[in-house]
C-alpha positions as CSV (number, residue, x, y, z in Angstrom):
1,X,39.6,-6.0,-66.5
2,X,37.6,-3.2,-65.4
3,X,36.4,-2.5,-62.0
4,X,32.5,-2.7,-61.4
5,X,32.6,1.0,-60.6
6,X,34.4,1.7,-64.1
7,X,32.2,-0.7,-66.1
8,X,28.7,1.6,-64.2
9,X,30.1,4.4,-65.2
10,X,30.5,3.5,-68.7
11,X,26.7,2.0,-68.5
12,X,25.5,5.3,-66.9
13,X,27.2,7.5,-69.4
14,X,26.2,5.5,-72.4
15,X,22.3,4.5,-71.0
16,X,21.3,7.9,-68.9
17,X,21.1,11.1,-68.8
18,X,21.0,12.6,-65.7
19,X,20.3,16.1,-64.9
20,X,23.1,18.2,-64.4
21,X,26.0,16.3,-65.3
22,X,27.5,16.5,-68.6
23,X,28.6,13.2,-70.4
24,X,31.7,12.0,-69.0
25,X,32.2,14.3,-65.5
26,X,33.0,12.0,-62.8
27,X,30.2,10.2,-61.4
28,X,29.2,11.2,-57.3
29,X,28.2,7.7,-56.5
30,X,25.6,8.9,-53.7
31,X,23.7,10.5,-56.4
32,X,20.0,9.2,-56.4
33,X,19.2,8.5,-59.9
34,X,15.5,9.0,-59.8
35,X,16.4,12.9,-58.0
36,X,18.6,13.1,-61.0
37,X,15.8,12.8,-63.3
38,X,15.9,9.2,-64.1
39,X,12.3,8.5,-65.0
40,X,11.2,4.8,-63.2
41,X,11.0,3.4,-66.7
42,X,14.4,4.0,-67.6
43,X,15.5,3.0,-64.2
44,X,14.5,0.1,-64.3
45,X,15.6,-0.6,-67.9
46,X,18.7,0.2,-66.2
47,X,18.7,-2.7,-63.5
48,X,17.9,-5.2,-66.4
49,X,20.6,-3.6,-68.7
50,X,23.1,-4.1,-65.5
51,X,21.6,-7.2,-64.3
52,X,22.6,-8.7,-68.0
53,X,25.9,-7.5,-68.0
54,X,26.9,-8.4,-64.0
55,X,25.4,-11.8,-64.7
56,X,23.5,-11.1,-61.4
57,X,19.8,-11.4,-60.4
58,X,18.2,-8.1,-59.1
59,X,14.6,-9.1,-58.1
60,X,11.9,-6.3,-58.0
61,X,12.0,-5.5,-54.0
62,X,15.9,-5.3,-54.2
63,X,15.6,-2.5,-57.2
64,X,13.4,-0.4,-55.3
65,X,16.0,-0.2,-52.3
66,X,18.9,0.5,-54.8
67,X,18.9,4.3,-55.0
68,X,22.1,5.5,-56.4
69,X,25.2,4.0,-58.5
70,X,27.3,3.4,-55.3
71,X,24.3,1.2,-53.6
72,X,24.1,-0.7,-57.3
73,X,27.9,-1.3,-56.8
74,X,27.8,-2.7,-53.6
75,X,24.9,-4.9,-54.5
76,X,26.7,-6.3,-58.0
77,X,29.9,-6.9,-55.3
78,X,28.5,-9.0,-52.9
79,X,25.9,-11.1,-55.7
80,X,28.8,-11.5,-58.4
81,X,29.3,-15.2,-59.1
């Protein structure tokens, strides 16, 4: 099974584009999406699309404090079922 890191990565690449990095170059984790051109829309788009597929509840307040794929990962980790 893939790691939640693998399985965001695959999300990112296949849901966002984010300015600067060409489809499958590693992810930095410490990017902050909406820096990387990720318009609030889609961002949150996002957080449903990964909500779905964690099986996790990401309430409104959490989503705004979740700035880049390696907070989202340590969120998913300690609210996975």
């Amino acid at each position: 099974m893939a790691s939640i890191e693998e399985r965001l990565r695959q999300l990112v690449d296949e849901n966002l584009e984010l300015d600067g990095r060409p489809l499958g170059r590693p992810l930095d984790m410490t990017t902050n999406l909406i820096a990387a051109g990720v318009s609030s829309i889609d961002a949150i788009a996002f957080m449903r699309l990964v909500a779905k597929t964690f099986s996790v509840t990401i309430p409104p307040e959490e989503c705004s404090k979740i700035r880049s794929v390696g907070m989202l990962i340590e969120y998913i980790d300690s609210h996975i079922e």
